[in-house]
C-alpha positions in Angstrom: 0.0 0.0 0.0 2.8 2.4 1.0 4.5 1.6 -2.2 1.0 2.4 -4.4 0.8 5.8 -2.3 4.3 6.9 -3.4 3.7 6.3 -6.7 0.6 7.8 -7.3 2.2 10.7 -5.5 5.1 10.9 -7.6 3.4 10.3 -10.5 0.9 13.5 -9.4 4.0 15.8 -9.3 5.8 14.9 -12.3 2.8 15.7 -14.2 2.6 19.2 -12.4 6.0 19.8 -13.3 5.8 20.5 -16.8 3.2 23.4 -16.8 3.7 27.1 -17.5 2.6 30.0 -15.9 0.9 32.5 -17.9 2.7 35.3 -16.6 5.8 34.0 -18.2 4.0 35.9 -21.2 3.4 39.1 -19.8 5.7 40.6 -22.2 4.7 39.2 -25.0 3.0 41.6 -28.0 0.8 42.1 -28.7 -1.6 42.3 -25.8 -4.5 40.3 -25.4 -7.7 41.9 -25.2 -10.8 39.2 -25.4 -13.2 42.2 -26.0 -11.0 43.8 -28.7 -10.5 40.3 -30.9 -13.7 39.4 -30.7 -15.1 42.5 -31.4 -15.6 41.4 -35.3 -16.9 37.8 -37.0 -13.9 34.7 -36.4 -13.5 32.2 -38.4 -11.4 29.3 -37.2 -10.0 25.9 -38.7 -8.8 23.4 -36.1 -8.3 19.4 -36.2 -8.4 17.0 -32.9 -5.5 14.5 -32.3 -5.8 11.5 -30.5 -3.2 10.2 -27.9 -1.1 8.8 -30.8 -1.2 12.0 -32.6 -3.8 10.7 -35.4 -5.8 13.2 -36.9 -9.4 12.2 -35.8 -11.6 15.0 -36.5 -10.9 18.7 -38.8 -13.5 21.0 -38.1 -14.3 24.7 -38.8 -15.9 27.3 -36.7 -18.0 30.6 -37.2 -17.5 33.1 -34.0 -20.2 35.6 -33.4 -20.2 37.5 -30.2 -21.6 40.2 -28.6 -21.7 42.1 -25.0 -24.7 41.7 -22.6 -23.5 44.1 -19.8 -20.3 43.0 -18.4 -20.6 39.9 -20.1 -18.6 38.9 -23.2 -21.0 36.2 -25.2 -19.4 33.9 -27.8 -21.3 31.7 -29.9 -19.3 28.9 -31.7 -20.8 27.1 -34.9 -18.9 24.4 -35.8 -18.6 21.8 -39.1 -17.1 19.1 -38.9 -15.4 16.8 -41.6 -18.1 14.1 -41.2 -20.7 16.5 -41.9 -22.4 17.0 -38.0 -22.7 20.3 -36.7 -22.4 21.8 -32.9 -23.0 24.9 -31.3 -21.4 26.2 -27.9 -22.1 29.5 -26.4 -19.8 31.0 -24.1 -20.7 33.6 -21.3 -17.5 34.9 -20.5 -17.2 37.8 -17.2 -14.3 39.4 -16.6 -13.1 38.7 -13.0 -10.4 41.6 -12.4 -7.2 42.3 -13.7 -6.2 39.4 -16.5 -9.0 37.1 -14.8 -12.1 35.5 -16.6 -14.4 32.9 -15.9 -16.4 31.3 -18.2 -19.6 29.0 -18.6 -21.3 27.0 -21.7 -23.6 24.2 -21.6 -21.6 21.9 -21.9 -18.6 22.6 -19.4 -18.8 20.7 -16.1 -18.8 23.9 -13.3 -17.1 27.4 -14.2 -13.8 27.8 -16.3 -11.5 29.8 -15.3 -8.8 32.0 -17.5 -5.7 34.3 -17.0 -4.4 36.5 -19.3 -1.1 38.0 -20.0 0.8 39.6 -22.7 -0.5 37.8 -25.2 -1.1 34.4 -24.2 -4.8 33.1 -22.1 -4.7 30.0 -20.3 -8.6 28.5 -19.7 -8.5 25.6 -17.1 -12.3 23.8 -17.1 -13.8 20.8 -17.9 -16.3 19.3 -20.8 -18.5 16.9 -21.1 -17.1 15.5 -24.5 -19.3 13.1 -26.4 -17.9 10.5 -27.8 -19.8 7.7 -30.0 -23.1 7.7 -28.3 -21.2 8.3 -24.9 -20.0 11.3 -23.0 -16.8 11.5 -20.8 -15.8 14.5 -18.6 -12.5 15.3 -19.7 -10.2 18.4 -18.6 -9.2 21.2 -20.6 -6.1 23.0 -20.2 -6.6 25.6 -23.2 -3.8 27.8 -24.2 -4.3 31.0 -26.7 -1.7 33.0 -28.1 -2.7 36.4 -29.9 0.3 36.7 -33.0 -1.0 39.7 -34.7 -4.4 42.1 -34.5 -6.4 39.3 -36.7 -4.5 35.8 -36.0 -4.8 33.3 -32.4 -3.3 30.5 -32.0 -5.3 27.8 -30.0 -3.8 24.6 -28.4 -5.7 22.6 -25.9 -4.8 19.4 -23.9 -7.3 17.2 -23.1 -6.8 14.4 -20.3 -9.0 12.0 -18.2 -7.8 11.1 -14.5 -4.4 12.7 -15.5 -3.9 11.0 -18.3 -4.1 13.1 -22.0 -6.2 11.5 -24.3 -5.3 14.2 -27.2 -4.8 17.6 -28.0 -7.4 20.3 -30.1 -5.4 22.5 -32.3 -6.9 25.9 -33.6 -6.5 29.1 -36.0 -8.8 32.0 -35.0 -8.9 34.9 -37.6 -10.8 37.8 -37.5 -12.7 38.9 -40.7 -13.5 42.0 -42.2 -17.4 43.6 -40.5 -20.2 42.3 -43.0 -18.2 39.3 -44.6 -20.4 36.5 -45.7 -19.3 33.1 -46.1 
């Protein structure tokens, strides 16, 4: 028993060992701003990997959003490559300085982001359907701003610790009144 304890312990630190703080970022350009970037239409392209690194699923995503008070609202439309379609909406509320949270339907409690320089980090997690089933799986989401219309997306996805695969997304902003 001892034995299984120092494991699991060990194993539990290693695994916290490799994570960055957002802060290393702070002075990264260009800035951040959630309100600013999504203040037009986003269009995004992304693709999930399995644990392998297979290609599984290419999708692409239509970003409207809006403000309701405080509130930033998102709503994500996605395609996928097999045809089915999804919809999330985010209500994202700023929490003070380079602090969000954020809820959707189909994220287990409240995520919660940090921003600096030009990277966000979202911690939460999803229930994640999966061939008739649905697994609550954890999200550690980063997002790097590169220019005024371009993020960068990369998520890790894991299940009692364990990454199961990775979500990979380009965000760009499109010109006010484009129609696709």
């Amino acid at each position: 028993m001892t034995r299984l304890l120092i494991s699991v312990v060990l194993l539990l630190s290693l695994s916290s060992c490799g994570s960055v703080d957002v802060g290393h970022y702070a002075d990264q350009q260009p800035q951040l701003n959630l309100e600013r970037f999504f203040s037009k239409p986003v269009k995004a392209w992304g693709m999930f990997q399995n644990r392998s690194g297979e290609v599984v699923k290419r999708f692409e995503v239509k970003v409207a959003s809006r403000r309701e008070g405080k509130n930033l609202i998102l709503d994500e439309r996605f395609l996928y490559s097999d045809g089915t379609r999804q919809q999330r909406v985010w209500t994202l509320t700023p929490e003070g300085p380079g602090r969000w949270s954020g809820r959707a339907g189909d994220v287990v409690g409240v995520a919660k982001g940090e921003v600096a320089g030009n990277a966000l980090r979202w911690l939460y997690r999803l229930n994640l359907p999966v061939d008739g089933s649905v697994y609550e799986v954890s999200m550690d989401d980063w997002m790097y701003q590169m220019d005024e219309d371009t993020l960068i997306n990369r998520t890790s996805m894991s299940k009692f610790g364990v990454e199961v695969g990775q979500v990979t997304l380009f965000f760009r902003r499109q010109p006010v009144g484009a129609t696709e």
